[in-house]
BADO-895231 format. One record per residue (C-alpha): x, z, y. Coordinates in Angstrom, 3 decimals, always signed. Example, Ala and Ser with C-alpha at 12.3 -4.5 7.8 and 13.67 -1.06 7.14 Angstrom:
<nodes>
NODE|+12.300|+7.800|-4.500 .
NODE|+13.670|+7.140|-1.060 .
</nodes>
This chain:
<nodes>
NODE|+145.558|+62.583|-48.660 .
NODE|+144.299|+65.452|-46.583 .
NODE|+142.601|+68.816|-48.366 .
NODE|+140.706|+71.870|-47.143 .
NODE|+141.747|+74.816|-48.124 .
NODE|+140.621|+78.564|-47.290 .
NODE|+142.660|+80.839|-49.032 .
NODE|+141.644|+84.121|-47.867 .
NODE|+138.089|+85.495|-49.386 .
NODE|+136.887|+88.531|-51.769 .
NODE|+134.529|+88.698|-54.825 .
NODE|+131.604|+91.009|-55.552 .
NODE|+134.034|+93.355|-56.820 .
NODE|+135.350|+94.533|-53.210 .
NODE|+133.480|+96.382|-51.201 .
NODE|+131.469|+95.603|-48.295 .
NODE|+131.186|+92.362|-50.377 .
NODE|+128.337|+89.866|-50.899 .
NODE|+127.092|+89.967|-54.861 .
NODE|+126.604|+86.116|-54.495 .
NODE|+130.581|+86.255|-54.272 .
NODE|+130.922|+84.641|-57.580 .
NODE|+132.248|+81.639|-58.297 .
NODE|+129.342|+79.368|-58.884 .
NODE|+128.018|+80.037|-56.200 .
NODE|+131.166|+79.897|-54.091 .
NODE|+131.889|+76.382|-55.032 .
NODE|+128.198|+75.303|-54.243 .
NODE|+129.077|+76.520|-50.440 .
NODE|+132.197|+75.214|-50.688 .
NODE|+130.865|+71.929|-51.114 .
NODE|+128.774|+72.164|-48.457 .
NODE|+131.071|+73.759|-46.204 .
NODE|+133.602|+71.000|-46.741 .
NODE|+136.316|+73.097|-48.303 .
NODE|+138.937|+71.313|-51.236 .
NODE|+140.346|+74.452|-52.393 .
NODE|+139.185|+77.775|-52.490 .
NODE|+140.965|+81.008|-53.372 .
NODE|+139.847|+83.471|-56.528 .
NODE|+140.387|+86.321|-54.082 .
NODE|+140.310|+89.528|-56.107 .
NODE|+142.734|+88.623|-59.386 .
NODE|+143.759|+92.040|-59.326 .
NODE|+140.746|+93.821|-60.226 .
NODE|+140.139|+93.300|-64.134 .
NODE|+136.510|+92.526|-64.848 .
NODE|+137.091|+89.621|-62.077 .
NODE|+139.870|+88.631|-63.425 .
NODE|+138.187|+88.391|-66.891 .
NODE|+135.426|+86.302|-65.115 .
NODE|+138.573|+83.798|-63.873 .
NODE|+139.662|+83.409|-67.458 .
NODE|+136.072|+82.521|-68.626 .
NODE|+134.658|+80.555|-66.136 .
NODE|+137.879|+78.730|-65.041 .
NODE|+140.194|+75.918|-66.568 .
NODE|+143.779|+75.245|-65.703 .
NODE|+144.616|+71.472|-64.303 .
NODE|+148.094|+69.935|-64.675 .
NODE|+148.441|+70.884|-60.955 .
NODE|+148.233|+74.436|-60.347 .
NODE|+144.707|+74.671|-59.691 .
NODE|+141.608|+76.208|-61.876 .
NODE|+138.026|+74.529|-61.451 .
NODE|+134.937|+75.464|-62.828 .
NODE|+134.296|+75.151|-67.139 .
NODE|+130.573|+74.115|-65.404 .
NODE|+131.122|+71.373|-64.662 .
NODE|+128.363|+69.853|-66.476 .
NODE|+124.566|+69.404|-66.464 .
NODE|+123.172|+72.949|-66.062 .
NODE|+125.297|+73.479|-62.860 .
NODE|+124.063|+70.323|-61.499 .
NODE|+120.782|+70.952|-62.112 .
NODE|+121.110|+74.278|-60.692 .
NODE|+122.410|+73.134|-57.368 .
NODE|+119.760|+70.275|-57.163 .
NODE|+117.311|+72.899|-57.198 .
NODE|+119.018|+74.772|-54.276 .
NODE|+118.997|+71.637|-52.221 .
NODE|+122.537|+70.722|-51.927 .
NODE|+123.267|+67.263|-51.117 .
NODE|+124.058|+64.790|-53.691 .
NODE|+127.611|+63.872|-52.158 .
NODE|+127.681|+67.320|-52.008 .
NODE|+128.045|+67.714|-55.287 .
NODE|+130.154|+65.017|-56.692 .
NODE|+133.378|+66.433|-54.324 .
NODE|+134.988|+68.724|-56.766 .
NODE|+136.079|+71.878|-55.506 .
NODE|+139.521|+73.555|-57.302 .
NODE|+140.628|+77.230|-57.122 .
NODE|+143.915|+79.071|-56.472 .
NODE|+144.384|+81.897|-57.940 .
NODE|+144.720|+85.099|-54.997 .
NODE|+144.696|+88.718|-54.144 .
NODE|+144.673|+90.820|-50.837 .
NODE|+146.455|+94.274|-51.584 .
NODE|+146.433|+97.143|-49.306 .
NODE|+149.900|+99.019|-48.934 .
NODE|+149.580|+102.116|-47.504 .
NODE|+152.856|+104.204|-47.116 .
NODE|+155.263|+105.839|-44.921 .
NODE|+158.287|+104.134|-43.576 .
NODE|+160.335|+104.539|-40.301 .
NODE|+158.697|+108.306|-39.650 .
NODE|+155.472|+106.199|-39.423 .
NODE|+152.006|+105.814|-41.868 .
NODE|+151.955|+101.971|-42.225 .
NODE|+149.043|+100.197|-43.511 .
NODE|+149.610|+96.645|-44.084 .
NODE|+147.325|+93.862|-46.282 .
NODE|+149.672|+90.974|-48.168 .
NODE|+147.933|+87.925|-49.747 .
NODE|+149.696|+86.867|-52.776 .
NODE|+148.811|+83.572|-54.601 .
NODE|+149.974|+82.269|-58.159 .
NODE|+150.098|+78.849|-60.224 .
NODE|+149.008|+80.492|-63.469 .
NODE|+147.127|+82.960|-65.108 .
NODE|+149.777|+84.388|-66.776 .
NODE|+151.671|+85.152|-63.826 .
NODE|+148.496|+87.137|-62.711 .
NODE|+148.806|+89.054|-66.251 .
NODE|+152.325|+90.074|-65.337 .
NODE|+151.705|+91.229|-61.734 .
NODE|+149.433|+92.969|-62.764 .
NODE|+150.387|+94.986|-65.507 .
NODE|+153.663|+95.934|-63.564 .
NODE|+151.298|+96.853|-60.382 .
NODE|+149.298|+99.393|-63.337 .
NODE|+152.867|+100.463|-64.413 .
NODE|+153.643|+101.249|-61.164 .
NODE|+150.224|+103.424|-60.889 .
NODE|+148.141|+101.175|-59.195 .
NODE|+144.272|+102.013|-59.875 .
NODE|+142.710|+98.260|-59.857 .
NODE|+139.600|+98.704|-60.332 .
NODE|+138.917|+100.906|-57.774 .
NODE|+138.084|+97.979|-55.703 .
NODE|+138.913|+94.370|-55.273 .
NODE|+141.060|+94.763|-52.838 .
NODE|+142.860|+97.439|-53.929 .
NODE|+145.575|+100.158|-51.989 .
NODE|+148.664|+100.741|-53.137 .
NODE|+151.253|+103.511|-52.091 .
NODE|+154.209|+101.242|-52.087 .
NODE|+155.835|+99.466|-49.159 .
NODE|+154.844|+96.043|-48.283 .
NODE|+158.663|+94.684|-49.397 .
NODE|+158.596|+95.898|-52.643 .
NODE|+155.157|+94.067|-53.617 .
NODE|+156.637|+91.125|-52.349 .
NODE|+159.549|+92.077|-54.810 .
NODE|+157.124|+92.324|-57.807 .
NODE|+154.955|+89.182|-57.069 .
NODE|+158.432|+86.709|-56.801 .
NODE|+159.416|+88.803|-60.371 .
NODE|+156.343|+87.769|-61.916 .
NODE|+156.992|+84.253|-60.718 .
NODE|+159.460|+82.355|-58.539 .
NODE|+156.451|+79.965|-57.094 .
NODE|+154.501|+83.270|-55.743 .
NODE|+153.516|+82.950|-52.095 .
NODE|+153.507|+85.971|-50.256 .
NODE|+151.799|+86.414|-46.883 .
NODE|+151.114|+88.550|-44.783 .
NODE|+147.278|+88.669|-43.878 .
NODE|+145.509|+88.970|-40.260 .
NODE|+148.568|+89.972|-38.993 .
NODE|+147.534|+91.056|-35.594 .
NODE|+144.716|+93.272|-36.589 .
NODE|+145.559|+96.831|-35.251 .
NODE|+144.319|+98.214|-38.413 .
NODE|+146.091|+97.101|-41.728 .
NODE|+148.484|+94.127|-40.568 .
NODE|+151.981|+93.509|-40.357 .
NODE|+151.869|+93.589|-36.298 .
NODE|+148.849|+95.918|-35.867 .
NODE|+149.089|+98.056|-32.844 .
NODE|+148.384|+101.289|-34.998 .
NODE|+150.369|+101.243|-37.805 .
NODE|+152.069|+97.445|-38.024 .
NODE|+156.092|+96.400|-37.620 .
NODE|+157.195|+94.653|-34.321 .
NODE|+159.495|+91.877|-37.146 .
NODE|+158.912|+90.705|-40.340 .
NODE|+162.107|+91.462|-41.391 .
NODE|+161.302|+95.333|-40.206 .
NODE|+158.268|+95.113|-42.867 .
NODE|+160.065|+93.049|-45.666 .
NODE|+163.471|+93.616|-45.186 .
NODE|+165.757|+91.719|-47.705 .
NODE|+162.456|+90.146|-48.652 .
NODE|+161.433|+88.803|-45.506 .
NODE|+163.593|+85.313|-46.315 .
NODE|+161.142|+84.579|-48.580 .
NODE|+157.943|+85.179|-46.511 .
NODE|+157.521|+81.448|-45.518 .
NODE|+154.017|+82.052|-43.825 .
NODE|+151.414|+84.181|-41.903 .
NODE|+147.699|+84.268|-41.776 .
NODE|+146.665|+84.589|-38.174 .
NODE|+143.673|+86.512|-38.247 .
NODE|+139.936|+85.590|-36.434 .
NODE|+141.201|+87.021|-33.400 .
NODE|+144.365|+85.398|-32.520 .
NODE|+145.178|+81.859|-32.952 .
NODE|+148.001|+79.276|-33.341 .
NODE|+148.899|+79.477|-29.808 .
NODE|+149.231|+83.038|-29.277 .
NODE|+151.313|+83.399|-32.355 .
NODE|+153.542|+80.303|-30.920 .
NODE|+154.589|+82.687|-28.196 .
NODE|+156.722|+84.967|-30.891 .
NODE|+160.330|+83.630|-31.597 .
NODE|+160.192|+86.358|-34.830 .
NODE|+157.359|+83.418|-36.475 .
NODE|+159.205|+80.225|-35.312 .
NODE|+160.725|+80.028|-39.234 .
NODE|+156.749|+80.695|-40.935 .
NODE|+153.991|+78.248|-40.652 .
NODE|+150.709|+79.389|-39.084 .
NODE|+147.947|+79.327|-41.516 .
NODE|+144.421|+80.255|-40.541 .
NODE|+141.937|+81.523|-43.201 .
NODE|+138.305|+82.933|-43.670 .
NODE|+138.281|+86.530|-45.047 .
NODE|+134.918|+85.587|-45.854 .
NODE|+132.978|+88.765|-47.541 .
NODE|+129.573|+86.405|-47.670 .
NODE|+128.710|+82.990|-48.842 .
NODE|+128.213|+82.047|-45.356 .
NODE|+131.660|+82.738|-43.375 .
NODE|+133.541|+80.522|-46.125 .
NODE|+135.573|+77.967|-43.949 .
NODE|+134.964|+80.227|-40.678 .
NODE|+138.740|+79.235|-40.276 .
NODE|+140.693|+77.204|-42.871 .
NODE|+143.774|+75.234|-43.357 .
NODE|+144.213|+71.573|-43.565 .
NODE|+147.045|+70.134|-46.164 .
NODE|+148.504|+66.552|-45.894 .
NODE|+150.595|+65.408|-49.615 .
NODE|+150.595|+62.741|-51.719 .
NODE|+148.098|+65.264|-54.527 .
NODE|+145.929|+68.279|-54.057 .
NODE|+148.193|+70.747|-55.954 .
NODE|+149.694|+74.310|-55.733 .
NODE|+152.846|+72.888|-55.585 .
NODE|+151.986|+70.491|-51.979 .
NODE|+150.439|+74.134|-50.399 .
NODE|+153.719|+76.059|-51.661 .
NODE|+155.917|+73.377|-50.095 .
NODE|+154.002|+72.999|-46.935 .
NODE|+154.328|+76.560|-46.446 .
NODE|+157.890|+76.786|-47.131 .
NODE|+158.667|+73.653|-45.234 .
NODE|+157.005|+75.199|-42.127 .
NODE|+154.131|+72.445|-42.042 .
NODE|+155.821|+71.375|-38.752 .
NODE|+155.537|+67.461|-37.781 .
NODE|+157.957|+65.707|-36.469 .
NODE|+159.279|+66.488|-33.574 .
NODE|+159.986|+62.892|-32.442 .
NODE|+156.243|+61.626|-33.260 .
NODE|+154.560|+65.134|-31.877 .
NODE|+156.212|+64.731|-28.532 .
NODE|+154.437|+61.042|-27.900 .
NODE|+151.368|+60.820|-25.925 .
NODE|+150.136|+58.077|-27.971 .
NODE|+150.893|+59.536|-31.260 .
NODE|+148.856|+62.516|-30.643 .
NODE|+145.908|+61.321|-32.552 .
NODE|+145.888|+64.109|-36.188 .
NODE|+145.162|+61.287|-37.975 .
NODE|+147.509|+58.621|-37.275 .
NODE|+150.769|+60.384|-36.871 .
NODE|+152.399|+60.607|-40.556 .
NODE|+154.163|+63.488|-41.667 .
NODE|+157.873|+63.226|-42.077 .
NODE|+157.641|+64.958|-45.611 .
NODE|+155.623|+64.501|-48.589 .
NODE|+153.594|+67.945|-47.631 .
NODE|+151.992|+69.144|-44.400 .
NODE|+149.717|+71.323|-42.862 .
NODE|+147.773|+68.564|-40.982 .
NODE|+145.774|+71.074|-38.744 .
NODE|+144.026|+74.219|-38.536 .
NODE|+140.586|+74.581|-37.945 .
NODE|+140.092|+78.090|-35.439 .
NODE|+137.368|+80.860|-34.819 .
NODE|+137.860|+81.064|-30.491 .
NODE|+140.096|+83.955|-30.879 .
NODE|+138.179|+85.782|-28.172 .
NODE|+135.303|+85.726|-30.711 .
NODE|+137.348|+88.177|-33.323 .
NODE|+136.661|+91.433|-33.453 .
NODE|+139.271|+93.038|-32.200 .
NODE|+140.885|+90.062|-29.472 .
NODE|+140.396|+92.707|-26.417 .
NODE|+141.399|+96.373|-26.061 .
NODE|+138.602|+98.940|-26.055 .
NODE|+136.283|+101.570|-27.805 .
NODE|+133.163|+100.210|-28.887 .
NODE|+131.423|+103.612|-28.942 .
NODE|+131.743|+103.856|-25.512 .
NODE|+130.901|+99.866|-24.624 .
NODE|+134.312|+99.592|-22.700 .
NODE|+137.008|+97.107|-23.371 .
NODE|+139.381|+95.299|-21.295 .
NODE|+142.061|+92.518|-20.820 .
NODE|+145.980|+92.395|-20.609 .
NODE|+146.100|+92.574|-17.168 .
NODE|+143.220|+95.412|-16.994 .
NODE|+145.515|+97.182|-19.538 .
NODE|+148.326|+97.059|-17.633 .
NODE|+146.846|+97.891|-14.677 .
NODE|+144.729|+100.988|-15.706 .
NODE|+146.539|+102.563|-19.092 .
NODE|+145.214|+102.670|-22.260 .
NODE|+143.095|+105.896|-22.233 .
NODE|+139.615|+105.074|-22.252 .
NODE|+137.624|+105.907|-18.739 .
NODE|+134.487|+106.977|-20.700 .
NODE|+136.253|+109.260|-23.590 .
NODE|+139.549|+110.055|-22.606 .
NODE|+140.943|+108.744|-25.579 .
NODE|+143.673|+106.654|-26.355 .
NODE|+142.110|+103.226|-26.445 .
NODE|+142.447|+100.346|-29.644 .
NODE|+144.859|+98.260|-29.081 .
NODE|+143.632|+94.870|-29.465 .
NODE|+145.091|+91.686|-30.546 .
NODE|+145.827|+89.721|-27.053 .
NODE|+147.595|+93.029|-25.936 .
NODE|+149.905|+92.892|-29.009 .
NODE|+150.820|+89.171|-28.660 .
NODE|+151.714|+90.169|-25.010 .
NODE|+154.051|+93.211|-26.265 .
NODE|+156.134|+91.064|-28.706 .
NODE|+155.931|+87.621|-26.952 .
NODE|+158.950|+86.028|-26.266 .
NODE|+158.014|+83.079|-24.250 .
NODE|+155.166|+82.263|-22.314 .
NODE|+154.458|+78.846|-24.751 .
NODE|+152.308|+76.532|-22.941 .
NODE|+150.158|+73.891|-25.469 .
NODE|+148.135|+71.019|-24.527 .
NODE|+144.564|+70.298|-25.184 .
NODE|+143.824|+66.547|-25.552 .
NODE|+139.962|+65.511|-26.132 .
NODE|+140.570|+62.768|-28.928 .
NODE|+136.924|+61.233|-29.565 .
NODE|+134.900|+64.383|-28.114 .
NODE|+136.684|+66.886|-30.075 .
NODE|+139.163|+68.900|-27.725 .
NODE|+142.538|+69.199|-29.782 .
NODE|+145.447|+72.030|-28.765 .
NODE|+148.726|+70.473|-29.461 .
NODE|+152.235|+72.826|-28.720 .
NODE|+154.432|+71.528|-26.076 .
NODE|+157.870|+70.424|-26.865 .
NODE|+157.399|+72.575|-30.291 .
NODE|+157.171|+70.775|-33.850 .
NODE|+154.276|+72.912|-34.470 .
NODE|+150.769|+71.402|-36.439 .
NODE|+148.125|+70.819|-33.897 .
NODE|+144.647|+72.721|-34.087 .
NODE|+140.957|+72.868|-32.906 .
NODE|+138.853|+75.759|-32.302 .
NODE|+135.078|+75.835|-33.754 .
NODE|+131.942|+77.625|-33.272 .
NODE|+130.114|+77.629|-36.759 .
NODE|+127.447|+75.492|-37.172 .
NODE|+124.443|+78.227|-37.539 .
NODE|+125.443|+80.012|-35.050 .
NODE|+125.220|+76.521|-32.717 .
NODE|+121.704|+76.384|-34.187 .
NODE|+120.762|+79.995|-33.977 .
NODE|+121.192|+79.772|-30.070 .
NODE|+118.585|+76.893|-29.865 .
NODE|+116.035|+78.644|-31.632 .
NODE|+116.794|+81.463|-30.303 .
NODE|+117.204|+83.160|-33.505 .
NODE|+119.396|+85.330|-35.631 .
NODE|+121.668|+83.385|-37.806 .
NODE|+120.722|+83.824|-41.231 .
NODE|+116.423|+83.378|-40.929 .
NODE|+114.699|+80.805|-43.021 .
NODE|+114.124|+78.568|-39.607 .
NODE|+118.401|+78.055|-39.024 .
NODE|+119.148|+77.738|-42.738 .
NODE|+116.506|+74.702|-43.146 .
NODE|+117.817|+72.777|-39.893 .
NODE|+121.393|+73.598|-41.257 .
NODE|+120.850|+72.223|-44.559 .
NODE|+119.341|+69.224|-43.265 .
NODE|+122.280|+68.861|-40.971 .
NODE|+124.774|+69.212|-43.839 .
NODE|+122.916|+67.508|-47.022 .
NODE|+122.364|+64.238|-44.542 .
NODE|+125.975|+64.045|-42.897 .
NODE|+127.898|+65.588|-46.039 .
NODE|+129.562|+68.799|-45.148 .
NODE|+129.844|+71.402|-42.176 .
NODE|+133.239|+70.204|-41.019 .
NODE|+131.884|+66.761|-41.095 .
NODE|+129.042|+67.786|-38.729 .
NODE|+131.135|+69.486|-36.778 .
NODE|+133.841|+67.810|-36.204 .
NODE|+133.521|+63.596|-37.546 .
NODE|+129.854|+62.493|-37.304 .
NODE|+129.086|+60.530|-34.079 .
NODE|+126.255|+61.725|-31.661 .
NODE|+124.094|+59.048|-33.344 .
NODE|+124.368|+60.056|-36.780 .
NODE|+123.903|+63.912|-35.789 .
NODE|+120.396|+62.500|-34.192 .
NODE|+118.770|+61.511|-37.706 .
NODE|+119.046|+65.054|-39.014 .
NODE|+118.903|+67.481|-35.475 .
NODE|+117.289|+67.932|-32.294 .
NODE|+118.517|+66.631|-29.393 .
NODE|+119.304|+70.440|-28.127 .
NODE|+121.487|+71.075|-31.553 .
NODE|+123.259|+67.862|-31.323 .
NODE|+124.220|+68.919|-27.592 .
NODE|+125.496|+72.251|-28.786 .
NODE|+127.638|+70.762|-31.229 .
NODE|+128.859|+67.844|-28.238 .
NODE|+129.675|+71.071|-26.298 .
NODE|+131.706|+72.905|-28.858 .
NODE|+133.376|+70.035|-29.438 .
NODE|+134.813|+69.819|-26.151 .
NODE|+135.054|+73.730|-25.878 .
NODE|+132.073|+73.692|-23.220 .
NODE|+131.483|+77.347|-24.156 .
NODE|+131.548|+80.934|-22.481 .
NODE|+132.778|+84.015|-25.044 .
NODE|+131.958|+87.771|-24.022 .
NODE|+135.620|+88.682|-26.211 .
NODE|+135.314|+91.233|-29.270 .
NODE|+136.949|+94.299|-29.113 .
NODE|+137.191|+97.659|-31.732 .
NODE|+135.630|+96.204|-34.333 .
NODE|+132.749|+94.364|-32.481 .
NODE|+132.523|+90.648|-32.998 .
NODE|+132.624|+88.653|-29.389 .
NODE|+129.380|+86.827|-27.946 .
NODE|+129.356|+83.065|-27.875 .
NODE|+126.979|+81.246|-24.933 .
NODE|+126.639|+78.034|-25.532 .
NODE|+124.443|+77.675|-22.596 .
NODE|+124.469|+79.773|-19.541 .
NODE|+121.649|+82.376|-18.922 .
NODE|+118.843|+80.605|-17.393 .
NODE|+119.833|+77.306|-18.459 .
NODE|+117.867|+75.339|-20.543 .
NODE|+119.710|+73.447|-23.711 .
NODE|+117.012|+70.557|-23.233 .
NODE|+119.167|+68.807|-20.456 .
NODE|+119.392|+64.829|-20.943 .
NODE|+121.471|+63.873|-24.022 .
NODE|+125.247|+63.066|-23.691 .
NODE|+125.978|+59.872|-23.607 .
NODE|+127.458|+58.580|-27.492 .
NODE|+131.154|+58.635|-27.760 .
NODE|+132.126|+54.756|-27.922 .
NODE|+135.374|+55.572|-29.674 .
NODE|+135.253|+55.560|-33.414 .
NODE|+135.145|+59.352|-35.201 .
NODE|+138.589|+60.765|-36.101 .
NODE|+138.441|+60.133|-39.951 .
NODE|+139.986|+64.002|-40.336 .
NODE|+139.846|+63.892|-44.594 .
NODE|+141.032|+60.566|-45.139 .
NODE|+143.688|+59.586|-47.624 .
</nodes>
């Protein structure tokens, strides 16, 4: 069977944090979203973590789901218009934290973010209490800093339990990240030390993805995993992971992640095996796929300064300096620049269009494939012309999602036909084009989000309809 999973995202109780971050709520738009499993986020900070224990049960499998599960939850959702089918796909939680380490190591601040994920509650109760031995002030925030290095949290979390998956998060970000240009590692092993064995993964970040990270021999031993960092309802499932085992369980994720979630490298190197969904892993767990932001629209893919409007590429970089022209400052460093400093090989992949959906595939590497996504409201935001979250692209998106069944369903399995019963002809086109990455991104840089164009300037979405794909959809969540 194949899961969704995005295991990156924060509660109320961090700041710069949605207060509909609560777990109702976050398993309605989970639902509709698309997403199996979605993390707790926040297990450190105590009055969540008391909501966790109250409003969560364990399962025989390492995941929590809702005590709600029951009449007044259903009713509730029913009245916010989420689709029946919706509704009756359960979604389970893992238990998660992001922790901020900031310390000094090497003659150098470092500021580095680590995900850590558990199978139980009480190996939350442990962490925790040593992290609050250790003079940790958790309720300060959700996401909360900690003046230790980065290797000896990882020490702590495998101390409080053996099955504890630590990973590093965003990891190109020049801010906070094991890589970041301004205050990161250039290894792993630099940032872990005798720990770093035991680091079997790495979150990716929204402005790199798996490709770029293919290019570093120092990640050829972790699997790529690509999460949210959703702070709002709404950027759930921005980027997520996709699981292949025989159950939906903590223990499938933990051994996907420590297995690498490569395929085979026999099957992956066959042209006619490339399809995601008929080539079979060679283990009992996999990471099937990723499903991408366009790295260029992260927030911090090119170098610039945003207060002074300027940014530019590698080459520009190299070319010109990093001072900025406008401020004479010392420019951020952004994440394309950083791959390019550490890159060990100039990794080509392959993009194969497998039913209308454009699919990147490494060449001659047993890596998982992956596809890159513009979120649905924004697709529908550009045809109306709109900002994304207005009453006009929430209806149409609702519509979109209640009749097909979920966001990733719209996006990425429902034929042209099917889309046509719940969109316009000019939504259904946008979603044909991101499909087949017909799209133009202005890149982010410093902190500002990039600028997807769906359509050129000047040109009108209301062109003649694409023709319907005659191939059957890719079944992506099948069994």
């Amino acid at each position: 069977m194949k899961f969704v999973a995005d295991l990156h995202l924060h509660s109320k109780y961090s700041r710069a944090v949605s207060q509909d971050m609560v777990l109702s709520k976050m398993a309605e738009w989970a639902k509709m979203k698309g997403i199996n499993v979605l993390a707790t986020g926040d297990f450190t900070h105590p009055f969540w973590f008391e909501q966790l224990k109250n409003e969560l049960e364990e399962t025989s499998t390492g995941l929590f789901r809702l005590k709600t599960n029951d009449k007044r939850l259903m009713q509730k959702n029913q009245a916010s218009d989420v689709s029946q089918s919706a509704l009756d796909k359960e979604v389970y939680f893992l238990l998660s934290c992001e922790i901020s380490s900031i310390y000094s190591q090497g003659g150098k601040g470092r500021r580095i973010h680590t995900l850590v994920f558990f199978p139980s509650l009480k190996s939350v109760e442990k962490f925790n209490s040593t992290l609050i031995k250790k003079g940790a002030n958790l309720r300060s925030d959700g996401r909360p800093i900690v003046g230790m290095p980065a290797r000896d949290l990882a020490q702590i979390a495998f101390e409080a339990d053996e099955k504890a998956l630590v990973i590093p998060a965003h990891v190109w970000t020049p801010w906070f990240s094991l890589f970041g240009s301004m205050s990161g590692f250039d290894s792993v092993e630099e940032c872990f030390g005798d720990m770093a064995k035991y680091i079997y993964g790495i979150e990716t970040g929204l402005s790199s993805d798996p490709a770029m990270n293919w290019r570093v021999e120092d990640l050829d031993s972790r699997a790529i995993l690509s999460f949210s960092d959703a702070h709002s309802l709404e950027k759930m499932g921005r980027e997520a992971t996709v699981f292949e085992a025989e159950e939906m369980s903590y223990g499938s994720i933990y051994d996907a992640i420590r297995l690498l979630g490569n395929w085979d490298a026999g099957v992956l190197g066959k042209k006619e095996s490339s399809n995601p969904e008929t080539k079979k892993p060679s283990n009992r767990s996999k990471i099937a796929f990723t499903i991408e932001f366009h790295p260029e629209e992260g927030k911090y893919h090119y170098t610039g300064h945003r207060d002074c409007n300027f940014s530019q590429n590698v080459a520009q970089t190299k070319k010109n300096g990093d001072i900025c022209p406008v401020c004479k400052r010392k420019l951020t460093v952004g994440v394309e620049h950083r791959v390019e400093d550490l890159a060990t090989r100039n990794t080509k992949h392959e993009t194969r269009n497998i039913n209308g959906v454009n699919w990147n595939f490494a060449d001659g590497m047993t890596r998982s494939p992956f596809v890159s996504l513009v979120p649905l409201a924004e697709i529908i935001a550009e045809v109306e012309g709109s900002a994304i979250k207005t009453k006009k692209v929430f209806d149409q998106y609702s519509a979109l999602v209640n009749g097909i069944g979920s966001e990733f369903s719209v996006l990425l399995k429902a034929s042209p036909d099917e889309l046509r019963q719940y969109a316009s002809a000019k939504v259904v086109e946008g979603i044909e084009k991101v499909r087949r990455g017909d799209i133009k991104i202005d890149p982010g840089y410093d902190g500002k989000f990039g600028e997807v164009q769906i359509w050129e300037d000047g040109q009108s979405a209301d062109k003649e309809e694409s023709k319907a794909n005659e191939e059957s959809q890719l079944n992506l969540f099948a069994g």
